[in-house]
N, C-alpha and C positions, 0 to 999 in steps of 0.2 A: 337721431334725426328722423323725422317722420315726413312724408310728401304731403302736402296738402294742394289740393287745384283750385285756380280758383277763372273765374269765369271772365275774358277782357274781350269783350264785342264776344266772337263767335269763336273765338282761340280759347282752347282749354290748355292754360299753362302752370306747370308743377311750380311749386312753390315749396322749401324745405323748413321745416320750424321744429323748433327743440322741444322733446316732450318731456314730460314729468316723469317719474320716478312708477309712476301707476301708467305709464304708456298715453295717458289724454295730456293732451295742451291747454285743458281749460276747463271749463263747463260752457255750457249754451245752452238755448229755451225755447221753447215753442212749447206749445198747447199739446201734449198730447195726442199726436195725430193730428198733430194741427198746420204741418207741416208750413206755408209759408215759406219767404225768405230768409237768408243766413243772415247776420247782422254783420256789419262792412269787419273785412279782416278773418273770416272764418266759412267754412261750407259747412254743409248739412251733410253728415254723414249718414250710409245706411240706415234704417232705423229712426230719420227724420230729426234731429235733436242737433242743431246746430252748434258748431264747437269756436270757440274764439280761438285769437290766433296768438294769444297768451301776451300781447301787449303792454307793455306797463305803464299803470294809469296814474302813474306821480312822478314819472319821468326817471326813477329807479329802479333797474332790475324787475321784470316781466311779471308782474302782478295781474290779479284776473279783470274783466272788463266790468264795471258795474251792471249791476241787475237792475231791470226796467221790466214796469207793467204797467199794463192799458188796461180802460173798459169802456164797453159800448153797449150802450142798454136801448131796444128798439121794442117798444116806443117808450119816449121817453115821457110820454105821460100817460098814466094809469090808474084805475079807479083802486082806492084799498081792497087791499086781498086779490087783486088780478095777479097774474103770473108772467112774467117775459121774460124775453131772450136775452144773457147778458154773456158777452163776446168777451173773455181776458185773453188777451195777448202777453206771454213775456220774452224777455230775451235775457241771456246769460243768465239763467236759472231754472233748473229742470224740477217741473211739475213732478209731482208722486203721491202716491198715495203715504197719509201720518204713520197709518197705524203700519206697524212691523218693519219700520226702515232706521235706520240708523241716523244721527244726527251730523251730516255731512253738510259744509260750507257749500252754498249754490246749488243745495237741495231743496224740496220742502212741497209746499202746495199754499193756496189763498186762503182767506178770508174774506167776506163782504159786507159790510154796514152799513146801518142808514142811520144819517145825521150824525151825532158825535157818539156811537156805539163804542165800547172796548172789551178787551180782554174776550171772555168767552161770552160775549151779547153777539154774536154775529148771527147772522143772515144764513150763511151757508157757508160752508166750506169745501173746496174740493183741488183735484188735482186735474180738472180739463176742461173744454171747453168746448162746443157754448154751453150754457147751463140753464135752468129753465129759475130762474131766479122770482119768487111769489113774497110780495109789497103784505107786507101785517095787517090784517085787517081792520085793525083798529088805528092805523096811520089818518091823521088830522089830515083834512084836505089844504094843500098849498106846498110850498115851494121846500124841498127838502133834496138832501145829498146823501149818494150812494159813496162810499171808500171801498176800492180792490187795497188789500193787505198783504201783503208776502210773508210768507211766514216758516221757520223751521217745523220739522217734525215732529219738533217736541212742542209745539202749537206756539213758542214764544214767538214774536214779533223777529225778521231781520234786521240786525241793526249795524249799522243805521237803516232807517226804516226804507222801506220801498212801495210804495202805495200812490194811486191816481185816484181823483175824487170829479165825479161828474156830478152834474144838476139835474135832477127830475122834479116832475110835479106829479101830485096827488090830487084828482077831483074831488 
């Protein structure tokens, strides 16, 4: 049994939760240094990398919490070949860097596309955030869509997949 605290009004009260066989109760996510909020049921340990509170998510025996990712691209309109800021957020999946990591569940790093991209047609890849993310120059002006991807180390796709798609335009 491991203590885990978690934070009620202004009371820091211990909380004990079973841990795995590797000493973690979970995986958890945040941006590399991206510190942020824990996701409900978990704190952010040392280190900034929030850990779930090992929950089970089919109502069977303590399965990990699904992985979720955002993106926020300001501005969201931009002439082809400009460059902007694009914010990914995740939770319950720790960012890293592909190359030299081993292929562990609730590991990995992104992917970014525009419009129906796949496989290795992305945008960028990385393991943090924000990212200076630059539109193809030769992108047609009008309405098109960016996809964040979640992706193992071995650059396959999580699956089931984990990916949020916003709208941008092109002048």
């Amino acid at each position: 049994m491991r203590a885990a605290h978690f934070i009620l009004g202004l009371v820091l009260l211990p909380i004990w939760v079973a841990c795995g066989d590797d000493g973690e109760t979970g995986t958890g996510g945040a941006a590399a240094g991206g510190g942020g909020s824990a996701p409900t049921g978990g704190t952010a340990p040392e280190g900034g990398a929030p850990e779930t509170g090992g929950a089970p998510s089919d109502g069977g025996g303590g399965g990990a919490a699904t992985a979720t990712v955002a993106l926020v691209v300001d501005p969201t309109t931009m002439a082809a070949g400009d460059t902007v800021e694009a914010e990914i957020t995740v939770e319950n999946f720790i960012l890293e860097p592909a190359s030299g990591q081993p292929n562990e569940p609730g590991h990995g790093h992104f992917h970014i596309y525009l419009d129906g991209a796949t496989g290795g047609n992305y945008l960028l890849a990385g393991d943090s955030s924000p990212v200076d993310l630059t539109i193809p120059a030769n992108t047609t002006a009008g309405a098109h869509t960016l996809r964040v991807s979640l992706g193992e180390n071995s650059h396959a796709p999580v699956s089931p997949a984990v990916e949020a798609v916003i709208d941008i335009t092109v002048e």
